[in-house]
C-alpha positions in Angstrom: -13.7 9.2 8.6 -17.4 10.6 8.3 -18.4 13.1 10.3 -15.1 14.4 11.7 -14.2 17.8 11.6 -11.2 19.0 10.1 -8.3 21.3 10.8 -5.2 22.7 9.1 -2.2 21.7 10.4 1.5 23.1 10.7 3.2 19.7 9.0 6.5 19.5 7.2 6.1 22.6 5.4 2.4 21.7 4.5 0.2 23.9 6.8 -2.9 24.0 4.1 -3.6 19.8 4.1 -6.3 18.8 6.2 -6.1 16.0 8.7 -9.2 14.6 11.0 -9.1 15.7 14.2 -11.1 13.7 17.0 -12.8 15.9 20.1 -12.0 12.5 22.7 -8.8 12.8 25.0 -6.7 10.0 24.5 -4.1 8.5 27.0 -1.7 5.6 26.6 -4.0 4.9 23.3 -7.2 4.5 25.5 -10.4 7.0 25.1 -11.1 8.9 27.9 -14.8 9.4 29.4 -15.8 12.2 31.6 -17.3 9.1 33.8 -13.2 7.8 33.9 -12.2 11.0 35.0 -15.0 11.5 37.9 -14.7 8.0 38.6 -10.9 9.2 39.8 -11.3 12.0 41.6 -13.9 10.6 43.3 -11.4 7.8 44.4 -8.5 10.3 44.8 -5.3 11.0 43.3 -2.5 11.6 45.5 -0.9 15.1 44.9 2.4 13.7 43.6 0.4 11.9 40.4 -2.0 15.5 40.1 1.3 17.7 39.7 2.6 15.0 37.1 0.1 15.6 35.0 -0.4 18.6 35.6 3.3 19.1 34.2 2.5 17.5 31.7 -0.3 19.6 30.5 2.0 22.3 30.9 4.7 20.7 28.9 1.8 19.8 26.2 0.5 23.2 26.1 4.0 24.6 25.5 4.6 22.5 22.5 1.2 23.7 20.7 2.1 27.2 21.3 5.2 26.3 19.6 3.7 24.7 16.7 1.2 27.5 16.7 4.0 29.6 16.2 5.9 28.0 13.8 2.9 27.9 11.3 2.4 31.2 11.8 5.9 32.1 10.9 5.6 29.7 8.3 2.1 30.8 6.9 3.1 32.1 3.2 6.5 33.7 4.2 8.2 29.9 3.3 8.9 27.6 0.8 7.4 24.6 1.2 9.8 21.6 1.1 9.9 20.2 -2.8 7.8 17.4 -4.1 8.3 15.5 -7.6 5.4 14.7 -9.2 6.5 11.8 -11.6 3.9 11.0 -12.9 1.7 14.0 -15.5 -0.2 14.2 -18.4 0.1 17.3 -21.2 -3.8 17.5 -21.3 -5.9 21.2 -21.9 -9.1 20.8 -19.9 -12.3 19.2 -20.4 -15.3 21.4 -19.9 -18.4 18.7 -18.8 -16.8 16.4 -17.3 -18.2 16.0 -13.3 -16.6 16.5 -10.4 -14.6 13.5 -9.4 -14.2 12.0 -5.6 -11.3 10.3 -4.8 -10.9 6.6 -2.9 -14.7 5.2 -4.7 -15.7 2.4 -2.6 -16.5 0.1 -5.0 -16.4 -0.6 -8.7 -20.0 -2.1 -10.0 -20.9 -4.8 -12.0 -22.6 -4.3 -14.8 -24.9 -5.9 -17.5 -23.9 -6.4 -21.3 -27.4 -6.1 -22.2 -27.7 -2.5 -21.2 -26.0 0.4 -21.4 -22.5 0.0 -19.8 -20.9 3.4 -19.1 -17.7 3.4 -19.1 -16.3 3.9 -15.4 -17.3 1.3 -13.0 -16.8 3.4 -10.1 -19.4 3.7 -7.6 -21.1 7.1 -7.0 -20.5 9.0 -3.9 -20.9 12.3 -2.1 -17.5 13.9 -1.3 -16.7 17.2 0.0 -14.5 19.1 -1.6 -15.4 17.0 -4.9 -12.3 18.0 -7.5 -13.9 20.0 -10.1 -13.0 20.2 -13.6 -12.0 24.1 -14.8 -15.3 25.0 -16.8 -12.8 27.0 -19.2 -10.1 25.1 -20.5 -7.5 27.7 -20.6 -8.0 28.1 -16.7 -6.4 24.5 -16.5 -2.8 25.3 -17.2 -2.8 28.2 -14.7 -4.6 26.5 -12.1 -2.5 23.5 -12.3 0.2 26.0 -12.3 -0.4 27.3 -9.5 -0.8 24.3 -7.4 2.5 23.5 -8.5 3.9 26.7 -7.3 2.2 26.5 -3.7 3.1 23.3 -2.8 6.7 23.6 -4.5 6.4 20.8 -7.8 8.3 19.8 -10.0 6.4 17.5 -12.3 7.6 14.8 -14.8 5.0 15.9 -17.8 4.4 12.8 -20.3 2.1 12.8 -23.7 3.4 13.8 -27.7 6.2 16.3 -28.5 4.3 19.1 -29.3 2.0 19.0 -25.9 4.7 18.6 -23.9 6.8 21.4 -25.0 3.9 23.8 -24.0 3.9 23.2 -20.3 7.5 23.3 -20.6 7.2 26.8 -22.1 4.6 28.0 -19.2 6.8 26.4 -16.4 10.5 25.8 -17.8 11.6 25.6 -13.8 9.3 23.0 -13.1 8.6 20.6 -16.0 10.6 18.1 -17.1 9.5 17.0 -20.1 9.0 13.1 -21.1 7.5 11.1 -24.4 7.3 8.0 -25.8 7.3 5.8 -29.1 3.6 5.1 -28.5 3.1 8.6 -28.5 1.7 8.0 -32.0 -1.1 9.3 -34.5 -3.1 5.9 -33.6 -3.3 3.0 -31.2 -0.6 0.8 -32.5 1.1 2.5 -34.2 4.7 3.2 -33.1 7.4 6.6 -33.7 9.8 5.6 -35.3 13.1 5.3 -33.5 15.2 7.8 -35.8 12.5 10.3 -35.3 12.8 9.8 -31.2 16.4 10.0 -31.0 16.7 13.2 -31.2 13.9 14.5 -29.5 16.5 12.8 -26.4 19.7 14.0 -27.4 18.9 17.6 -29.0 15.5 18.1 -27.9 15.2 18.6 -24.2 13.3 15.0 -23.6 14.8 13.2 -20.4 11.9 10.7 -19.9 10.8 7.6 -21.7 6.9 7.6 -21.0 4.2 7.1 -20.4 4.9 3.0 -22.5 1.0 1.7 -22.3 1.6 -1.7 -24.2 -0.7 -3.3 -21.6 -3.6 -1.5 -23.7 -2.0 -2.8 -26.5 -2.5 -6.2 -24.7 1.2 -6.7 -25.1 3.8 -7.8 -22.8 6.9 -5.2 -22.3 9.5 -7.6 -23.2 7.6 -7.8 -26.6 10.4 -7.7 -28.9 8.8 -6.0 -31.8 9.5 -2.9 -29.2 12.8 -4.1 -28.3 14.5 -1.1 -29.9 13.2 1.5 -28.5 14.6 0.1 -24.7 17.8 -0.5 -26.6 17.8 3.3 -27.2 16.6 4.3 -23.5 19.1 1.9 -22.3 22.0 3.5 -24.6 21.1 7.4 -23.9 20.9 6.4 -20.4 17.2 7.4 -20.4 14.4 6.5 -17.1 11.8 4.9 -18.6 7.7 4.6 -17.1 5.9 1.7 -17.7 1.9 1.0 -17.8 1.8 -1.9 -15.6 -1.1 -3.5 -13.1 -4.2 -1.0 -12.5 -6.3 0.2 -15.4 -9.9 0.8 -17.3 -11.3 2.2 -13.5 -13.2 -1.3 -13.5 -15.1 -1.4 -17.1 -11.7 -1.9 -18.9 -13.4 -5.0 -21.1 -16.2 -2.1 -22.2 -14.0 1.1 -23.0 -10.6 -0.7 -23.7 -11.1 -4.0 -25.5 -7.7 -4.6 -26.0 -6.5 -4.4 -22.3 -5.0 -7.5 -20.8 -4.8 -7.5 -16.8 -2.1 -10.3 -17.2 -0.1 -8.0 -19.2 0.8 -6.1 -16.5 2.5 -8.7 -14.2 5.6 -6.8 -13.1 7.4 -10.2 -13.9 6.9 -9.7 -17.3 9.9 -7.1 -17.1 12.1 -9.7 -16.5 13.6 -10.8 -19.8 13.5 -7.0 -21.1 15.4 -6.2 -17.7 17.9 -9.3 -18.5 18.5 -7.9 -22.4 18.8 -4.4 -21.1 21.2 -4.8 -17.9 21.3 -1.0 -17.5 18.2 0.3 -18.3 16.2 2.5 -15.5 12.6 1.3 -15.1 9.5 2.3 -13.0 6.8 0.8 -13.1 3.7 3.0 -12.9 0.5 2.5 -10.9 3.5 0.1 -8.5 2.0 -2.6 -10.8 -1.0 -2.1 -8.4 -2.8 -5.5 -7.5 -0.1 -7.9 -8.3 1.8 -7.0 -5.1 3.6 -10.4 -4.5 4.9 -10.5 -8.2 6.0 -6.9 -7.4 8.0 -7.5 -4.7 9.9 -10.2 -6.4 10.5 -8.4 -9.1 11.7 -5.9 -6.7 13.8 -8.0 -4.8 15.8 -9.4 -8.1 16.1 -5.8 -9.8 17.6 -3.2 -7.8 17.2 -0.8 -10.9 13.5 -0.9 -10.9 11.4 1.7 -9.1 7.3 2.5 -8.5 5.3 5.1 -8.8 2.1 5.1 -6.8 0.1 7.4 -9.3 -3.4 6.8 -10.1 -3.5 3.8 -7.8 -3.1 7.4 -5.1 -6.6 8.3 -5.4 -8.9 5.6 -7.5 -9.4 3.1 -5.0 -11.1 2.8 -1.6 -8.4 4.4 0.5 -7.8 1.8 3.0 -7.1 -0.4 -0.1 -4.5 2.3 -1.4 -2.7 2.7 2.1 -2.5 -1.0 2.6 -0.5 -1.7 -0.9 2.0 1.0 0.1 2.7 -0.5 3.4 3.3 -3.7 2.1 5.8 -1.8 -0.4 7.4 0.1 2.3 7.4 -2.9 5.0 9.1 -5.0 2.7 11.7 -3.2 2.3 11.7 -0.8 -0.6 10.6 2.3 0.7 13.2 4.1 -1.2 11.9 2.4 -4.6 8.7 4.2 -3.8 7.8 7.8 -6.0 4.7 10.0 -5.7 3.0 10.7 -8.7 -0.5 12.1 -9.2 -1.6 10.5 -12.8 -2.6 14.4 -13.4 -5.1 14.5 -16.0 -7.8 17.4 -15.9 -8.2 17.6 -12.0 -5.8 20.8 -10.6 -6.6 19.9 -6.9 -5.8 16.1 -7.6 -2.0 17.5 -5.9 -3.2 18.2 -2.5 -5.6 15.5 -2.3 -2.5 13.2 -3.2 -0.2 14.5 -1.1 -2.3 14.5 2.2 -2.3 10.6 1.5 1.3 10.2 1.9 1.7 13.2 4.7 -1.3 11.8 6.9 0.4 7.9 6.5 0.8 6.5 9.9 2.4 3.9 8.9 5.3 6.0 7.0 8.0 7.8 9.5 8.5 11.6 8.6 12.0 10.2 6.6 10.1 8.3 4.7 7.4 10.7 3.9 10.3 13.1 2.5 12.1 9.8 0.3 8.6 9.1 -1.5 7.5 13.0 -1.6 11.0 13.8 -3.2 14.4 11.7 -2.7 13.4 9.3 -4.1 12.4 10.2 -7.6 15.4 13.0 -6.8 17.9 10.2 -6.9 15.9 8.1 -9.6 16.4 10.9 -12.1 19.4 12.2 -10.8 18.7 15.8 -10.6 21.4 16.7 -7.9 22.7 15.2 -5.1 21.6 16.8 -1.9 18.7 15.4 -0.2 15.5 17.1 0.9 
């Protein structure tokens, strides 16, 4: 919504997300003119329906003194329920890079006899655009710092070496994943006596981020066959690289991308060799929703994450593939994620998706904010 102001709200622990808030009076979901309500008094209300109301004002008034209060109460003297973030990259900053606004409205076409950058989103105004630290040592402590104020705990994927820095700024809130295409080059592979023990020695509880789709390969490729074996027999989660990708240019910056190659059904015979192993599929194998929800359906091990897809596409388009998600019946399949790359205030602008969701009930909010991944990972057994 253009044009709308906005307010803070007092919402499930949240009371710094903004929500649009519209000046017309609504009742029974119809707009109210002044006209309407001259229109009435000139025709008379009986006294009986003016005290109704009239309560009811009351009643209303009460509850936003109530709410008032609460936020106040709650304004910085209380933890804000926990989110898992499952979805982060170990990256420093990059000074230069502009401003990003979320949900682009469209992705261009472009020519292959000019210059073809290599983003096909469409420009736009936003405000607040997410800026880019100009120093990159300020990322790490502003990301940080998000993380503490809206209570994270963040999944943190990329090589050995990265990783083990965040987890050394932020042991209580990092858990630390890699992955066997983690490597020196595009290609080419660690090898799977070197990852061992980075799993059973060396902190490591997640398999990820797997991006064989760059690779134009399918993830039941069995030249990569061992490495599931191994997530499968250390009882590892693995993430997989399926569906969205190359932000609409992906034939100009990543030649070797396939679209087809991330077809959630392509998990099937991997899923069928590897009975046990715990898969999500990143991005929620975002467009290929039918294919997902079969996949879904026949594999009760599989999860989503909703990263990336959160924030790069025209938000009615990102709401609209997590209902269908949700409606069909696998809401608690469904984890938040970010796809946190060089943007610290990519968190809030994710999380207000989810927590302004009309579509999701407050239950369900909590499941994909945290439960879900909670119980995915298994990092204790109480609920939040």
């Amino acid at each position: 919504m253009t044009g709308v102001p906005k307010k803070r709200v007092c919402f499930l622990g949240w009371n710094e997300l903004t929500v649009p808030v519209t000046l017309s009076r609504q009742t029974h979901g119809r707009q109210v003119t002044d006209a309407d309500a001259s229109g009435r008094a000139a025709r008379g209300l009986t006294v009986r329906a003016t005290m109704a109301r009239m309560q009811k004002t009351i009643v209303f008034l009460l509850f936003l003194a109530g709410v008032s209060l609460a936020c106040a109460q709650n304004d910085g003297s209380k933890t804000p329920p926990p989110v898992i973030d499952i979805h982060v990259h170990a990256m420093d900053g990059f000074p230069g890079v502009p401003p990003l606004c979320p949900w682009p409205p469209q992705f261009l076409a472009s020519d292959p006899k000019s210059k073809e950058a290599p983003f096909g989103w469409s420009q736009q105004d936003c405000s607040p655009a997410l800026d880019v630290p100009k120093n990159p040592a300020d990322y790490m402590k502003e990301l940080l710092a998000e993380w503490e104020k809206y209570n994270v705990t963040a999944v943190v994927m990329g090589d050995p070496k990265s990783v083990q820095k965040w987890k050394d700024a932020a042991p209580s809130r990092v858990i630390m994943g890699t992955s066997f295409d983690n490597g020196p080059a595009p290609g080419k592979y660690v090898p799977v006596d070197q990852l061992r023990p980075l799993f059973t020695t060396g902190g490591f509880k997640i398999m990820g981020e797997i991006g064989l789709q760059y690779q134009g390969m399918s993830p039941s490729d069995m030249s990569v066959d061992q490495y599931f074996a191994l997530a499968e027999e250390l009882d590892i989660p693995v993430g997989i690289h399926m569906g969205t990708g190359g932000s609409g240019r992906a034939n100009v910056a990543m030649p070797k991308f396939r679209g087809s190659m991330g077809n959630p059904l392509l998990l099937e015979e991997l899923l069928a060799r590897h009975p046990k192993l715990r898969i999500w599929i990143m991005h929620a194998g975002y467009p290929m929703i039918d294919n997902l929800l079969t996949l879904l359906q026949a594999n009760s091990h599989v999860y989503v994450d909703v990263a990336g897809l959160i924030w790069s596409y025209p938000i009615k388009e990102v709401n609209t593939y997590i209902q269908r998600i949700v409606e069909a019946g696998f809401e608690e399949r469904v984890m938040f994620g970010t796809d946190q790359m060089i943007w610290p205030k990519l968190m809030a602008t994710s999380i207000s998706v989810i927590q302004n969701a009309d579509y999701l009930t407050p239950e369900q909010k909590r499941d994909i904010l945290y439960n879900n991944a909670a119980r995915f990972l298994r990092l204790d057994k109480e609920m939040k």
